[in-house]
C-alpha positions in Angstrom: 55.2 20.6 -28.5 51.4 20.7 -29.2 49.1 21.7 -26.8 46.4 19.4 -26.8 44.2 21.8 -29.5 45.4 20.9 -32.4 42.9 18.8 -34.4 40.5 21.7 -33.2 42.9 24.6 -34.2 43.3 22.3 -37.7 39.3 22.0 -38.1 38.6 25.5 -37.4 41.1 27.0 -40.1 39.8 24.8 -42.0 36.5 26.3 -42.1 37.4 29.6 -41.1 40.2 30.8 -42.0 41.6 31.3 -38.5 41.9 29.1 -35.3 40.4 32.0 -33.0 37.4 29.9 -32.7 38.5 26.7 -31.8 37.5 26.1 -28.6 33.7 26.9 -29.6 34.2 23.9 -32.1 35.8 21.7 -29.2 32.6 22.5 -27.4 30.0 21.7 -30.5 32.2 18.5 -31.3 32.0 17.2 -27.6 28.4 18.0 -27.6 27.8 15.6 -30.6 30.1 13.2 -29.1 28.3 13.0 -25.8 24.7 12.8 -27.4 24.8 11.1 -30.6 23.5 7.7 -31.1 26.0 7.0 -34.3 29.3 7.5 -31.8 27.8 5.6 -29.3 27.5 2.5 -32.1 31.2 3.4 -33.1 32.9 3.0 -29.9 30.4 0.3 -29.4 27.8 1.2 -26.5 27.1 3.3 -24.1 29.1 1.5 -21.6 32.5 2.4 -24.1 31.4 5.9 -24.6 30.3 6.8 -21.0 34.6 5.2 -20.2 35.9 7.2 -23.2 34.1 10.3 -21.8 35.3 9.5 -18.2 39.1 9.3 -19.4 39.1 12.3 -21.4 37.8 15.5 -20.7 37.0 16.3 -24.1 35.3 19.6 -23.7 38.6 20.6 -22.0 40.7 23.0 -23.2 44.4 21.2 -24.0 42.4 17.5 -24.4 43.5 15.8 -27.5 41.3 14.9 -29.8 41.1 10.8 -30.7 39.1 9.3 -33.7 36.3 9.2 -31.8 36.1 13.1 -31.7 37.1 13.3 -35.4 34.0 11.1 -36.1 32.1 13.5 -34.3 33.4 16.4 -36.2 32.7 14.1 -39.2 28.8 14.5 -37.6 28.6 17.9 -37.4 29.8 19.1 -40.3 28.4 16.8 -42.3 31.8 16.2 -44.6 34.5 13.8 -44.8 37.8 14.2 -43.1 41.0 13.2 -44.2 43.6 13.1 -41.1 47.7 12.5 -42.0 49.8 10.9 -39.4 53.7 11.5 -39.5 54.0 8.4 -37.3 53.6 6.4 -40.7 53.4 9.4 -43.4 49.5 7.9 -44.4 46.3 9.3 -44.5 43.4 8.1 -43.0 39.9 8.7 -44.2 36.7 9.4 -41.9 33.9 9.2 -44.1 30.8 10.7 -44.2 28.7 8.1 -44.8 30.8 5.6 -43.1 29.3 1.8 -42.6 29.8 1.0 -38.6 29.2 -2.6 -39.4 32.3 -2.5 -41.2 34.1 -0.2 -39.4 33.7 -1.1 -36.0 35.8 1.0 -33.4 38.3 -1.3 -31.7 
């Protein structure tokens, strides 16, 4: 059973090597998801956002992460991110430069 850190435990080995640091890059992503003006258009306003961040704690340790937090990892490190579910055995693709007229959040 996971335990809520995952995406950040998977994004910090990712960069480092190790997952110690994950809760540091929970706290950068949040910070980009709480104050840039790109995630605001991808949930679609302020008012979406300001609900998202009312539902889920994201800064919190044992929050899961959503797309919306992987778009703001997206942000910060300035790469692309390729996420697999098992639901469905796909991959989905966050782009870098993704177009938010065509990709609205839904």
């Amino acid at each position: 059973e996971g335990d809520g850190n995952c995406l950040y435990r998977a994004l910090c080995y990712s960069i480092t090597g190790s997952e110690n640091d994950h809760l540091l890059l929970r706290k950068l992503i949040s910070e980009v998801v709480k104050n840039n003006e790109k995630i605001e258009q991808y949930v679609g306003g302020k008012d979406k956002l300001a609900i998202h961040l009312q539902n889920n704690r994201i800064e919190d340790n044992g929050t899961w992460g959503t797309d919306i937090e992987i778009f703001g990892a997206v942000l910060l490190l300035k790469t692309s991110i390729y996420v697999f579910s098992t639901r469905n055995n796909t991959w989905q693709l966050f782009p870098k430069h993704m177009d938010l007229k065509k990709n609205p959040y839904k």
